[in-house]
N, C-alpha and C positions, 0 to 999 in steps of 0.2 A: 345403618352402619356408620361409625364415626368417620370422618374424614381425616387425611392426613396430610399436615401440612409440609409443602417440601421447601425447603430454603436452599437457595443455590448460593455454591460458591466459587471461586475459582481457584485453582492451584496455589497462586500464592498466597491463598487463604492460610494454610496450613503451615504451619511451623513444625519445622522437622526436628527434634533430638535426637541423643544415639540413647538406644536402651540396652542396657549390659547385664539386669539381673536374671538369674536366674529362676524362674517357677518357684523355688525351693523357696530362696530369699521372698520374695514375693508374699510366698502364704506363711511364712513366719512373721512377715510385719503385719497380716493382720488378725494374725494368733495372738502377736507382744503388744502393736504397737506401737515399733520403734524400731529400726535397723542403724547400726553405724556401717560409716562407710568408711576405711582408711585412704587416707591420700588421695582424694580427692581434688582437693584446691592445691597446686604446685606452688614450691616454697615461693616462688617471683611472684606467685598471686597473693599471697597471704603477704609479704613484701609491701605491693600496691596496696592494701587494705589497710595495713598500717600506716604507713603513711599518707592513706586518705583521711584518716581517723585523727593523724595531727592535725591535718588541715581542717578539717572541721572543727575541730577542738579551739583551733587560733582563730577561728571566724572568717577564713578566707574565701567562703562561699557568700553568697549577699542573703543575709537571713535573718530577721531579729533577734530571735533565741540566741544566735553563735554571732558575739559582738566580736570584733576583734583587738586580742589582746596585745599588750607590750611585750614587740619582737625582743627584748632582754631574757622576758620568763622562760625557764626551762620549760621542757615537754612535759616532767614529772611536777612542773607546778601546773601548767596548763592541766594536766589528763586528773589532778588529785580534786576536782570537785566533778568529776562527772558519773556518777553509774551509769545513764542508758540514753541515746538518745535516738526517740523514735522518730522514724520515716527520714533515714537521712538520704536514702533514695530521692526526697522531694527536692532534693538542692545539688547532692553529689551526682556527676554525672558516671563517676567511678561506682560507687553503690549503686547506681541503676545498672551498670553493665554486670554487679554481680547478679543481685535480682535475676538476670536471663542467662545467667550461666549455665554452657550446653550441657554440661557434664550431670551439675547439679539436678536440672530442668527433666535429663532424660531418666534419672532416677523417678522423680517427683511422676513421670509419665505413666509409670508403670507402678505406683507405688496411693498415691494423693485419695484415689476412688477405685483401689481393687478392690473394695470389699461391694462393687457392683456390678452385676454381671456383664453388662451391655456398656460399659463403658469405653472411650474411643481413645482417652488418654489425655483428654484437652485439661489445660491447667491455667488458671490465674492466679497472680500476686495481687496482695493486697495489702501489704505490710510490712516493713523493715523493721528492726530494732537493732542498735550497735549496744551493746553493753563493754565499759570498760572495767568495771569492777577492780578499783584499782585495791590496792590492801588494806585492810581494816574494814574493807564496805560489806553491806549485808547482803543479803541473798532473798529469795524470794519464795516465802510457806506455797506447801503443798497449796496446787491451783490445777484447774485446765484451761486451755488455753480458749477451747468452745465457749467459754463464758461469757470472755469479750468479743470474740470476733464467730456469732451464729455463721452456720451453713443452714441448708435444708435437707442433707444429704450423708451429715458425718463427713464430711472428706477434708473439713481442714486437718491443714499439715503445718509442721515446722520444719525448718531446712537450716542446721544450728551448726556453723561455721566456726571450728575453734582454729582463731588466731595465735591463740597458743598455750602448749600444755594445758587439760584441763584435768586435776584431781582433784584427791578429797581434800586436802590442804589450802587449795586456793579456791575452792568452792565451786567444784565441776554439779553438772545434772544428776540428781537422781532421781529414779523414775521408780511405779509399779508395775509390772511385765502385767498387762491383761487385764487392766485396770479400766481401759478405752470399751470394753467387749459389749456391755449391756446399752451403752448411748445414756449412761445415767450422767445428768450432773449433780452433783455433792452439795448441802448449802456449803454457804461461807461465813464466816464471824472475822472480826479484828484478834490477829493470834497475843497481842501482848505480851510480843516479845519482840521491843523494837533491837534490839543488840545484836539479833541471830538477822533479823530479816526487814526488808523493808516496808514502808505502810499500806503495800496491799492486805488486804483481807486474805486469809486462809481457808482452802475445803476441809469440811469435816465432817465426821461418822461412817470412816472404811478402816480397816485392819491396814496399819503400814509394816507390817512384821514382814513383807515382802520386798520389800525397797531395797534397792541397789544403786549404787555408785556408776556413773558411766563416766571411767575415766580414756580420754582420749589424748591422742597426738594433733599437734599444729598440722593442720589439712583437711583431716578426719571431718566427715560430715555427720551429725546425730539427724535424722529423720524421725519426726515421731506423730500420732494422731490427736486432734485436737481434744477429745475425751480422755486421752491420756493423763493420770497424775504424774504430777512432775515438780520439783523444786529442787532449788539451790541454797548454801549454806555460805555463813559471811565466811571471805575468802581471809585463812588466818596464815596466809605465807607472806613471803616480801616483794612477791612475784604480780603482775596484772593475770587478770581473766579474759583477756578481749574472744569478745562473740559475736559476730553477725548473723542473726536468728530473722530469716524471712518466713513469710507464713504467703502460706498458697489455698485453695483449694481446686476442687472439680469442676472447671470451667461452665459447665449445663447449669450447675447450680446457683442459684439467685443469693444473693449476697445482702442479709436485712440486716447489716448492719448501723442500727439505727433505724429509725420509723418519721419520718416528715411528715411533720402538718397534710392532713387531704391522703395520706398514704395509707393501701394495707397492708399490714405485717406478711399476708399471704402474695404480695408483689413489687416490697422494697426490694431495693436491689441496688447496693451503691455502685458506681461504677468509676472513681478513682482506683482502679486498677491496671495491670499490664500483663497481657496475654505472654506467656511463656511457651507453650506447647500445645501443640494440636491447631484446635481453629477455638475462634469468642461465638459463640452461637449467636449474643446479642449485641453484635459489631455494629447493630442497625440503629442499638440506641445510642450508640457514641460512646467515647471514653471522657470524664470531666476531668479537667486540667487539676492536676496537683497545687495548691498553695507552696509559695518558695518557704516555707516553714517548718520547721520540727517542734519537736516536743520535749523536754528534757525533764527527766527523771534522776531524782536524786534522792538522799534516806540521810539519818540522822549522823553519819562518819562525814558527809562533806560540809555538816553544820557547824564544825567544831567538836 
């Protein structure tokens, strides 16, 4: 008989959120693949998000990437060379406190690994992205998001924060409802078409004749599965796209993002991440310290 191993915890192990959906909601997200939530983030939070988003933009955190600029430049010169920049949680203490947002969190609780029976609800972050998408900028060809960031278990998620109005005009998400269902991933090629999108790679060889627009309100959270197809289109209004898009998964599950030297792919497991809900099963191995650095991402509109 196999042995079982019991790992103790103590109470304040566990991270509490509130969970508000319903069963219903529940098993349609992992029919679709995607639930929107309206009003979610309250206008004063989306408020502080913006204006965390200057601040990074002007370099006022101590970070390589984000030098800081001449207090003369408007905001709209500062924000016009940026599309995305990831992991600003590693520097904003503001974007860390979204990252564990309750509200968001206790969605994700109930939402990140229902598609497993015995699951408890635990959740990790392991990812930030600010998009600012400012006008003119491109978007990004049909992708999933599993491609870059493996689980072992299907349960990454996104958690896509629109800071404000997102349409088909300024270049909101559009998704395939049930496209996540089989755990396939698509190849990729270069789409060659830098104007529409920016220089990721594009999946290809699934029917998009089912694609829909997910246009939201400033609050509105998009929830969707890492298998999900999903992109955005260049935003052709005169308006920004700002989105803060964190990605979580199933806290049980091992994290090989990435493979080190002496490592197996069947026991990587990064652990630059931040427990959000439930309990870290692998608290034991430590959490490793974030780099004060990001990443920035840009496409061929901030090149001139």
């Amino acid at each position: 008989m196999a042995s079982t191993i019991q790992i103790e915890r103590s109470a304040t192990d566990w991270i509490d959120v509130p969970r508000t959906l319903s069963k219903e909601q529940v098993s349609a997200f992992v029919d679709n693949g995607f639930h929107v939530q309206p009003d979610l983030v309250a206008r004063e939070e989306i408020d502080e998000l913006k204006a965390d988003t200057m601040k990074l933009a002007r370099g006022e955190y101590p970070c390589a990437s984000l030098q800081p600029v001449a207090p003369d430049l408007s905001d709209a010169d500062v924000l016009a060379r940026i599309l995305c920049i990831h992991q600003p949680h590693f520097v904003s203490p503001v974007m860390q406190q979204y990252v564990r947002h309750a509200k968001i969190c206790g969605l994700l609780s109930q939402l990140a690994a229902a598609h497993l029976p015995h699951w408890d609800g635990s959740v990790k972050c392991m990812q930030s992205m600010l998009f600012v998408k400012p006008p003119g900028f491109q978007g990004q060809a049909w992708h999933q998001d599993e491609i870059y960031i493996p689980t072992r278990d299907r349960s990454l998620i996104g958690a896509w924060i629109a800071l404000d109005d997102a349409t088909v005009k300024n270049g909101c998400l559009w998704v395939i409802p049930g496209s996540h269902r089989n755990g396939y991933l698509y190849p990729q090629r270069p789409h060659g078409n830098p104007d529409e999108f920016d220089a990721s790679n594009e999946s290809f060889g699934f029917d998009e004749t089912d694609a829909i627009p997910v246009e939201v309100k400033s609050g509105a959270v998009v929830f969707f599965n890492g298998y999900l197809l999903h992109r955005s289109l260049k935003n052709r209004s005169n308006i920004y796209r700002r989105v803060l898009v964190n990605h979580y998964c199933n806290a049980w599950s091992l994290l090989p993002w990435g493979v080190r030297p002496g490592e197996h792919v069947a026991s990587a497991d990064r652990r630059t991440i931040v427990p959000v809900a439930g309990t870290d099963p692998y608290a034991w191995k430590g959490i490793e310290a974030p780099p004060s650095e990001v990443y920035l991402r840009q496409c061929k509109a901030a090149q001139g």
